[in-house]
C-alpha positions as CSV (number, residue, x, y, z in Angstrom):
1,X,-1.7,-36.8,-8.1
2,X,0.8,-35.6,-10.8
3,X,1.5,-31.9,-10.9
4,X,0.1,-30.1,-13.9
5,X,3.6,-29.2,-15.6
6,X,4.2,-33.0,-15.2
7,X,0.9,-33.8,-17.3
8,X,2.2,-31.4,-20.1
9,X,5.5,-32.7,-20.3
10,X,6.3,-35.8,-19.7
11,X,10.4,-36.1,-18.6
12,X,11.9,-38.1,-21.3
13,X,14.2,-41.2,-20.1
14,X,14.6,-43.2,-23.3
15,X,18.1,-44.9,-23.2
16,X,18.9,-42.6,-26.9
17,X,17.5,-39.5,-25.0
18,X,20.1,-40.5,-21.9
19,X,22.6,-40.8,-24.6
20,X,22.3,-37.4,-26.1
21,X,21.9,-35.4,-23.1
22,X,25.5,-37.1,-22.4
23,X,26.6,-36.1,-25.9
24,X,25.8,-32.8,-25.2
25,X,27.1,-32.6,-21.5
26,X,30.7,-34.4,-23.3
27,X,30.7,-31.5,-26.0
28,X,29.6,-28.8,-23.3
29,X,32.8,-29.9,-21.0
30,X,35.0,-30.2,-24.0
31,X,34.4,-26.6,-25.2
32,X,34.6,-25.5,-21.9
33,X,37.5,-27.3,-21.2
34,X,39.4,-26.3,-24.7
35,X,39.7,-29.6,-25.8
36,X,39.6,-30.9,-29.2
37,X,40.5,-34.6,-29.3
38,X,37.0,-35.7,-28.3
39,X,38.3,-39.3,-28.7
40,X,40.6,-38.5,-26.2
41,X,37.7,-37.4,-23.7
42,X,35.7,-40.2,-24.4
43,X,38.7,-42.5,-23.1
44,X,38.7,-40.3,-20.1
45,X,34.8,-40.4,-19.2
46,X,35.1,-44.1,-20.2
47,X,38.0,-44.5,-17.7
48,X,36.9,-42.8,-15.2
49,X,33.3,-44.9,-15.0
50,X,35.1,-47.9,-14.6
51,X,37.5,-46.6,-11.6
52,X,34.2,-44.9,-10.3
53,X,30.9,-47.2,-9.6
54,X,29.2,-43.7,-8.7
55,X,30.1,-42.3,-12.7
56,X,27.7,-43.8,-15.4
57,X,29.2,-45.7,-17.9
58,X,29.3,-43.8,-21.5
59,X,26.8,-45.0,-24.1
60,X,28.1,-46.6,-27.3
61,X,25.4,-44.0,-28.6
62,X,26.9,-41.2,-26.6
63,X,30.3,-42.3,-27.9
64,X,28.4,-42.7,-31.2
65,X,27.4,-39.0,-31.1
66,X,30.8,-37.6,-30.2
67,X,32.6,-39.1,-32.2
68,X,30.5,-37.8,-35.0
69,X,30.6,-34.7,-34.5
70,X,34.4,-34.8,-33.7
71,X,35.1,-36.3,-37.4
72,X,32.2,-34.0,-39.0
73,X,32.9,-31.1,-36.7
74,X,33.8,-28.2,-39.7
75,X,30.8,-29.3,-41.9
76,X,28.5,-29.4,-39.1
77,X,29.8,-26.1,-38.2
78,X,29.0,-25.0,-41.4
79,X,25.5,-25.9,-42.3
80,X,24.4,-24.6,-38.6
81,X,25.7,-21.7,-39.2
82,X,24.7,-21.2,-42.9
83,X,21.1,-22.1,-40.8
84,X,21.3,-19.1,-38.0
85,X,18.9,-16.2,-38.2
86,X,19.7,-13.0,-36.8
87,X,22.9,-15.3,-34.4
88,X,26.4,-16.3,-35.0
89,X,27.2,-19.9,-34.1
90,X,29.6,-18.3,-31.5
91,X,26.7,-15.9,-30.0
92,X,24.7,-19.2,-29.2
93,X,24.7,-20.1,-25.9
94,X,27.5,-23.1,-25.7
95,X,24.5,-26.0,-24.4
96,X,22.7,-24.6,-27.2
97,X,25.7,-24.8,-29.9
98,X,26.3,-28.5,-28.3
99,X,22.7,-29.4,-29.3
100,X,22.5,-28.1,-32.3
101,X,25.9,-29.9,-32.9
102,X,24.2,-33.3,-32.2
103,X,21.1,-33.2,-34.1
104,X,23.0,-32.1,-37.3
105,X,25.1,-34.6,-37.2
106,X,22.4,-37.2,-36.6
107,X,20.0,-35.2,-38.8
108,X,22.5,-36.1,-42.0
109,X,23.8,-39.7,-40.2
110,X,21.6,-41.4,-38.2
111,X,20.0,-43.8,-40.7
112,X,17.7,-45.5,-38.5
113,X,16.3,-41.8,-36.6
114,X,14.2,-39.9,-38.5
115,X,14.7,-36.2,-38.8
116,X,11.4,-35.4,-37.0
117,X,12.7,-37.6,-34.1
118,X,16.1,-36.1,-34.5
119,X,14.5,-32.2,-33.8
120,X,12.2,-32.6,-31.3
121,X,15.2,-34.4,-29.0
122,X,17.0,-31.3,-29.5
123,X,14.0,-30.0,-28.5
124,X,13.6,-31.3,-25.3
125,X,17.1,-31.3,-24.8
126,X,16.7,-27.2,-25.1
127,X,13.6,-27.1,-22.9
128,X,15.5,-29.3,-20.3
129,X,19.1,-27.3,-20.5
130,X,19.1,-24.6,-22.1
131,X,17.0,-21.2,-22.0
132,X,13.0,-19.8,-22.3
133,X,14.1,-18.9,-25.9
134,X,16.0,-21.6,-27.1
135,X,13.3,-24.6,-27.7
136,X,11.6,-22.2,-30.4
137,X,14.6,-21.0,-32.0
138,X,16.2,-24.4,-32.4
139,X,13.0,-25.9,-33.3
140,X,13.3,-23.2,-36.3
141,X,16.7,-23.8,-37.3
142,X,16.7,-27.6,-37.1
143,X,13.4,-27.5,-38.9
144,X,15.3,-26.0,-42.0
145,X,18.2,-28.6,-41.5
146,X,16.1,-31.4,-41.4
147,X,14.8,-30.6,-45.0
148,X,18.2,-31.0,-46.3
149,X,18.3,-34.4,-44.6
150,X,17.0,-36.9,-47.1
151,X,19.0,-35.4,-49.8
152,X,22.3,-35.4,-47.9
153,X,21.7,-39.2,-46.5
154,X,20.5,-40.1,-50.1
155,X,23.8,-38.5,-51.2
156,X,26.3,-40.6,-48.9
157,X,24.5,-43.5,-49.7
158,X,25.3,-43.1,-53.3
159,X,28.6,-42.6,-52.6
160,X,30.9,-46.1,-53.5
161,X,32.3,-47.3,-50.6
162,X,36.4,-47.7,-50.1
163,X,36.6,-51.7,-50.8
164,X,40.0,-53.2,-51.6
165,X,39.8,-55.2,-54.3
């Protein structure tokens, strides 16, 4: 017989929930760690899983993710933060500043997720990592974000792309 919590909340193990938690565990380290070529850490964690049966191979959507956020990393920055009520994007607990990191960057990117998908991953995420307080908060924050969304990906799409011609 299942436990009670276990009835409630199912444990998510979707291979794009796998792939985020990653994400954010990469971004977690790489703050930790000071580093800043997240490229570079990728080829590390990628390295290291091949040398290493007992290391799980990184995700193309994990690498997908990081990468994102790498490139996008100041504008990311900037619309979380523009977001934050009553917090500083430096006052947020880091697993919660690596989350929210993630599902902006997929919020505005990630064609083929939509945003409600997009928030209630971080969601989990938050519930699973993170503390009591941070589900709600970053359910309220992401919540404004995701508005935003279908303008911003309408936007890029509009955008011409850089053919040579």
């Amino acid at each position: 017989m299942p436990e009670q919590s276990d009835i409630r909340r199912p444990k998510k193990s979707g291979a794009r929930h796998r792939a985020r938690k990653r994400a954010v565990d990469l971004l977690f380290e790489a703050e930790a760690r000071g580093v800043t070529d997240l490229d570079g850490l990728l080829v590390e964690r990628r390295q290291l899983a091949a040398d290493d049966a007992s290391v799980a191979p990184v995700s193309e959507y994990t690498a997908t993710l990081v990468t994102g956020v790498g490139l996008d990393g100041a504008q990311v920055d900037s619309v979380i933060s523009s977001h934050l009520t009553g917090w500083t994007l430096t006052r947020l607990p880091a697993v919660d500043r690596a989350i929210l990191r993630i599902a902006v960057w997929e919020l505005f990117n990630a064609v083929d997720v939509p945003p409600a998908v997009v928030v209630d991953e971080a969601v989990e995420l938050a519930k699973e990592l993170s503390t009591d307080d941070s589900p709600t908060y970053l359910n309220g924050v992401l919540g404004k974000v995701a508005a935003l969304a279908p303008q911003v990906r309408a936007a890029a799409a509009a955008q011409p792309s850089d053919r040579s011609e």
